[in-house]
C-alpha atoms as one frame of an Amber mdcrd trajectory, in Angstrom:
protein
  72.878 139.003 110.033  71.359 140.809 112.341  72.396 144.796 113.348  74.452
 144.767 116.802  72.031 147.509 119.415  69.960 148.014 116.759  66.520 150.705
 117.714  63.738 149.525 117.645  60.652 152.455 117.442  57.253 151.991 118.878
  56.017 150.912 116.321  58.472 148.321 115.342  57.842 146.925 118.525  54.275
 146.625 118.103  54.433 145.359 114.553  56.915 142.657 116.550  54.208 141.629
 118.993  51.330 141.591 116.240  53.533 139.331 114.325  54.008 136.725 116.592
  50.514 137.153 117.719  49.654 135.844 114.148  51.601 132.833 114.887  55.038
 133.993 113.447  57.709 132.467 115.814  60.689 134.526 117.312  63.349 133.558
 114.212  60.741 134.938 111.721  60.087 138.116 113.692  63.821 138.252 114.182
  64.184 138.216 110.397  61.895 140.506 109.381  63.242 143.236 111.816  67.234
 142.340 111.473  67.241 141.467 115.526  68.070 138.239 116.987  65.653 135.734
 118.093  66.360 137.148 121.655  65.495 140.427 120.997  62.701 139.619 119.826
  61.384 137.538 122.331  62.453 140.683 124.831  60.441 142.550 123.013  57.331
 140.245 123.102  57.743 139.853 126.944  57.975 142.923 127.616  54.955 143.652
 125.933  53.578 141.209 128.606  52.730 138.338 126.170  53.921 134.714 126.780
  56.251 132.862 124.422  55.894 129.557 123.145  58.172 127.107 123.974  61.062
 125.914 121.087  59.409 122.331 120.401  55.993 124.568 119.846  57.494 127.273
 117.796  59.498 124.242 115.469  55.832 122.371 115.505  54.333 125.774 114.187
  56.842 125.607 111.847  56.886 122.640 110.510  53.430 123.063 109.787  53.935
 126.045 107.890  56.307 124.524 105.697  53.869 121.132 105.021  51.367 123.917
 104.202  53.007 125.085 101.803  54.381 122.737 100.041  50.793 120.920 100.032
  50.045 124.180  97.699  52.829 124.003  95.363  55.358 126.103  96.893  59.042
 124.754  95.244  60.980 123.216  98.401  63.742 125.862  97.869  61.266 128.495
  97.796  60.587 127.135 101.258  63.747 126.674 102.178  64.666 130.522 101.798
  61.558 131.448 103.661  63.145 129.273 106.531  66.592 129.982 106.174  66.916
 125.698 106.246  68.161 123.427 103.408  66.233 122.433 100.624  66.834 118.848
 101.973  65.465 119.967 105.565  62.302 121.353 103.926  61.904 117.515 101.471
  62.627 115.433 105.411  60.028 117.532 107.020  57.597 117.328 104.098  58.098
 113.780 104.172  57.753 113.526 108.397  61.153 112.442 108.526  62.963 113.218
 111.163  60.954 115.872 113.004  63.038 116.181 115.749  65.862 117.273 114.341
  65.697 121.691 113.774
């Protein structure tokens, strides 16, 4: 769970924005620095980039995870990456349901 006011340095912030330059969306970032998705995205506009909208970031996503399970990566293995169910990762794999988060 993510630290309440947590500090963010310099060069957290600009490890933030080269993240989701590379295509990591705000829950990864958020993740990988113990912030919240908002934080993160504060920290991205701030830094004067543009966010992606939700259905973009979840298309991103989904991607990701069809990557790599089309290279062997175990669907729970996936599923932890994500912080989603194992069954989440198996209905995107299989393009069911890819509206639902």
């Amino acid at each position: 769970m993510p630290v309440p006011f947590k500090s963010l340095t310099s060069e957290d912030r600009a490890q933030i924005v080269e993240m989701y330059k590379n295509g990591a969306t705000l829950r990864e970032v958020g993740i990988a620095f113990d912030i919240s998705h908002t934080k993160a995205r504060r920290v991205i506009v701030e830094a004067g980039i543009d966010t992606r909208s939700p259905d973009m970031e979840k298309t991103d996503r989904n991607q990701k995870i069809r990557d790599m399970a089309d290279v062997g990566f175990r669907y729970q293995m996936i599923a932890d990456k994500f912080q989603i169910s194992r069954q989440r990762v198996h209905q995107i794999v299989q393009g069911e349901n890819d509206d639902i988060f």
